[in-house]
N, C-alpha and C positions, 0 to 999 in steps of 0.2 A: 477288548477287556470286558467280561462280565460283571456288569453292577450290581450293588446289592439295595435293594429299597426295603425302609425299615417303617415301621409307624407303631405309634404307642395305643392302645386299647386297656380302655378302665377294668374290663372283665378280665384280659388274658393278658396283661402285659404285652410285652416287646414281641410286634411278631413282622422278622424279615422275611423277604421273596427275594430270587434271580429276575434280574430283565436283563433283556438283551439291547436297553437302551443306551446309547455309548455317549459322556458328558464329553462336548468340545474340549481340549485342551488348552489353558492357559498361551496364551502368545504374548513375551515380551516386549514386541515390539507394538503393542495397542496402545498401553499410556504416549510410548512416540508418537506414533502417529494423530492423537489427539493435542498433542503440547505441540508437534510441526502444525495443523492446520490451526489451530486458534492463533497462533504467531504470524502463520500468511496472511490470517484476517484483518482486514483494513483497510488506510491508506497510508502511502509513504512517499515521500519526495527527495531530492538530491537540493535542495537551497543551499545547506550547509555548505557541500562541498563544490558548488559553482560559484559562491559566497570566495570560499577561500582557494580556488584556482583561478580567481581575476584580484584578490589583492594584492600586492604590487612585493609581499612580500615570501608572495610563493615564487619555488624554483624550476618548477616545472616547463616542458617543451609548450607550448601553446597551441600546436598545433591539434595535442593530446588533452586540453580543457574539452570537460562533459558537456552537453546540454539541460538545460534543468529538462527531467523529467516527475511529473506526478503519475505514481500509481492506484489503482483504485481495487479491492479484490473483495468481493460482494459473495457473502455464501451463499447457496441455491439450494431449494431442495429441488432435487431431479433424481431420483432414483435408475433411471434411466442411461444413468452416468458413473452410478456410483452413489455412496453415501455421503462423502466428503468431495463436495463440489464449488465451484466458486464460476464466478464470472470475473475474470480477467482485462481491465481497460487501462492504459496508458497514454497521457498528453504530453504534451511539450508546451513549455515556457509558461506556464500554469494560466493555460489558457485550454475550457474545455472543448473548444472549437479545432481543436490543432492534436484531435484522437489517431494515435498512427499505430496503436497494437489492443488488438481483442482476440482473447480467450475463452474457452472453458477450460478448465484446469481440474482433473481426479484423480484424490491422494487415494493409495490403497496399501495392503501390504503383499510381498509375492511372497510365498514360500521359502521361495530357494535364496532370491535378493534382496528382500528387505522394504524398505519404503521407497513407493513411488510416483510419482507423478505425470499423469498422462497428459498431452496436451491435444487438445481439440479448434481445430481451426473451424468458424463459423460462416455457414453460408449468407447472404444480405446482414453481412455486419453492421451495416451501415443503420440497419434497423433499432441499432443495439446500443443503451445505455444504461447507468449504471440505476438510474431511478426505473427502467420499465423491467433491466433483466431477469431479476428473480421470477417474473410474471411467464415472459416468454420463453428463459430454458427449460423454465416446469412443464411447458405442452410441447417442446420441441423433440421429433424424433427423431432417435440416436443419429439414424443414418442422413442426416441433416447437416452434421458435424463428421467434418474425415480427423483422423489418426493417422500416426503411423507409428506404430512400436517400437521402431528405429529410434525414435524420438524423447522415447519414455527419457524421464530423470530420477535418477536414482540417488537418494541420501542417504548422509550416515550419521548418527550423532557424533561431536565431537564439542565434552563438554558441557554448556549449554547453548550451543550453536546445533543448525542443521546444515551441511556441506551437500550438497547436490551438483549431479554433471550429468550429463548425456555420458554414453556410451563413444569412443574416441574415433570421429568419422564414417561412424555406420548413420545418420540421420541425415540420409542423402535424397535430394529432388531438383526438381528443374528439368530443361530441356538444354540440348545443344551446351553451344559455346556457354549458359547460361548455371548448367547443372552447378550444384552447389553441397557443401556441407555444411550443417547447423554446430555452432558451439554454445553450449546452453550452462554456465555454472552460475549458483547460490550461494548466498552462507545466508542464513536467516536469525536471528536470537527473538525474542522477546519485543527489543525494540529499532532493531535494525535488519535490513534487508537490503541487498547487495544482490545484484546480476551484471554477468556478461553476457551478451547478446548477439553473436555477431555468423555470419555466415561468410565463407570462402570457396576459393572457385576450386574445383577439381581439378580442371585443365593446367593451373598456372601456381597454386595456393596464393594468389591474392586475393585482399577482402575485396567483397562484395558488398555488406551490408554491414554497417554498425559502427560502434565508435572506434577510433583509431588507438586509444591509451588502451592499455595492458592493463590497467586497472577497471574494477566495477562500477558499475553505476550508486553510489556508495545514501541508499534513501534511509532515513531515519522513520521511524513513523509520528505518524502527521494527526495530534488528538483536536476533535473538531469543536469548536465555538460556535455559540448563536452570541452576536455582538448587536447593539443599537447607539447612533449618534444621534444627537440633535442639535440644532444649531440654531437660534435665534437669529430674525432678521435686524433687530434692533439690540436687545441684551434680556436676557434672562428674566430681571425685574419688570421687563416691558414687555406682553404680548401683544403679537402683531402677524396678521393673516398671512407674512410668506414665509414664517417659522417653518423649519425644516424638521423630521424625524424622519430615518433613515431607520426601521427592523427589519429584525429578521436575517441577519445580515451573516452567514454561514461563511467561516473561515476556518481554513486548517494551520496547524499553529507550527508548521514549516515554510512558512516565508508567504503565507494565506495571507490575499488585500482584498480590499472594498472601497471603491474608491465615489466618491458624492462631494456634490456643487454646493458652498456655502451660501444661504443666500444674502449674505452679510456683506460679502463683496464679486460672490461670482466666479470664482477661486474653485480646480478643483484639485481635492485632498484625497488622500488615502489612509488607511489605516490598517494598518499592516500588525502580523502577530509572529516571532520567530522565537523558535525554541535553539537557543543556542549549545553548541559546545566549542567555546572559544580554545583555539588552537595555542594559543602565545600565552596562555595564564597555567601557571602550572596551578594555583586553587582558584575555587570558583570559576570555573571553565565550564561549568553546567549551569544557566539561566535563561529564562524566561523574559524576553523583551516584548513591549507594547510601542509601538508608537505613531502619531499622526501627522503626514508631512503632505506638504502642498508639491503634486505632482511637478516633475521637473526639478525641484529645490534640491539642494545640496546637502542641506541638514535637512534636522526633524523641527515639528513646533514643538513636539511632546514627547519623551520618552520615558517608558517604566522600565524598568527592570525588576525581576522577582525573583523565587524560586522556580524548578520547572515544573509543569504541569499543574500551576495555579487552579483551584475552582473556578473564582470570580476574581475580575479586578477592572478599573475604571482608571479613568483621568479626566482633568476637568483644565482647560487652557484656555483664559481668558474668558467667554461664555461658552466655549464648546465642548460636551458631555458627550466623553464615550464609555463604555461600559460593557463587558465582554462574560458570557459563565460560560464552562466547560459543559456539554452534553455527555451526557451519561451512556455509557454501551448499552 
């Protein structure tokens, strides 16, 4: 299509030209694609729902209860990758020592199918965390990281969800008795994030890798806290040289702990931060608990409760002061 370029002049008025410059056309699915990657962005974990597949009044097979998983998904600039990039990390039992998945991960849009997400498996993963990655996928090149297209995820909005799947047994590797096929589905919102993850055998369709329930890995996201305790060795009104202060203390508010030695009796405590969505309350099923309990104990010494996603909040038990604000994106 021929454009027309106009400009106004004080002497001669309105005077247009032809060019033969052609303006990109509008793509409906750009606002998508920006509302899916700002929604991957973060962290998210499964507490909730490990929380309420071991209370005594779920009905489920047990054999089919998750593993708590923490996810971590770090945007990167790599152009090299793409524009919309992430680094992809996963732990178990929120423990950052127990990493059993890393990505790279690039949203884009196709033409013909719409949004999608490429997955990139990294060479010396092992190198790879969520505090050095942005540093290192920015110098990292392409062919460092394999692909395989097979593999691509494809989403579609529905609603204000994002549903993504692989392609139905095309995302196939391995050797031998070993070869396998990948099953890759999402639903993403806002503030929930859900995958299944699991790989099957070609030879037999038994799994091979992943959780055994038919359901997702079902993680909420996880907003993060700087928290500080302090604990006197004698009381508050007395200082005394083996007072304790405990910053700095970085917790995600999915079942995120910090746990430190009172030096008051030597005792160690945690203090833990979970954002609820209580399954048995039909109102107020959405809150906000704080609380600090002496590791091993049955109960809590202290519990809050609030609305969810507090700024600030604190509790104070007997001499011991904790005190927690929300980090700002």
């Amino acid at each position: 299509m021929r454009n027309v370029l106009c400009k106004f002049f004080v002497t001669t008025g309105l005077i247009c030209v032809g060019s033969n410059l052609a303006f990109s056309e509008p793509n409906p699915l750009a606002r998508d694609l920006i509302k899916l990657t700002d929604a991957f962005e973060g962290q998210f974990d499964n507490e909730a729902q490990v929380w309420f597949e071991n209370d005594w009044r779920w009905k489920g097979d047990d054999a089919h209860k998750h593993r708590r998983n923490h996810a971590v998904h770090v945007r990167v600039e790599a152009p090299q990758f793409g524009e919309y990039v992430f680094y992809v990390e996963e732990y178990s039992d929120d423990d950052i020592n127990k990493i059993w998945r890393q990505r790279i991960a690039s949203f884009d849009i196709d033409s013909n199918r719409g949004l999608r997400m490429r997955l990139y498996f990294i060479k010396d993963a092992e190198k790879y965390t969520a505090s050095n990655a942005a540093e290192l996928i920015a110098k990292l090149p392409k062919d460092s990281a394999s692909n395989l297209p097979e593999c691509d995820v494809w989403f579609a909005r529905l609603g204000e969800q994002y549903h993504g799947s692989m392609d139905d047994k095309t995302c196939v590797f391995g050797e031998g008795d070993k070869r396998r096929y990948s099953q890759h589905d999402i639903i993403l919102s806002e503030n929930q994030y859900w995958r299944i993850d699991k790989t099957w055998l070609l030879s037999n369709g038994e799994l091979h890798a992943g959780e055994k329930s038919s359901e997702h890995f079902k993680m909420r996201r996880a907003n993060i806290y700087t928290c500080e305790v302090r604990v006197p060795a004698v009381s508050y009104i007395q200082p005394d040289p083996k007072d304790a202060v405990f910053k700095d203390l970085i917790l995600h508010s999915q079942g995120g702990k910090a746990e430190f030695v009172s030096p008051k009796d030597g005792k160690t405590y945690y203090l833990q931060l979970r954002e609820k969505e209580y399954p048995y309350y039909k109102t107020g099923a959405d809150f906000f608990l704080f609380r600090i309990r002496e590791v091993g104990a049955k109960l809590s010494l202290v519990t809050v409760t609030t609305e969810p996603k507090p700024r600030k909040l604190s509790a104070n038990v007997g001499s011991m002061l904790a005190f927690c604000e929300l980090i700002e994106d």
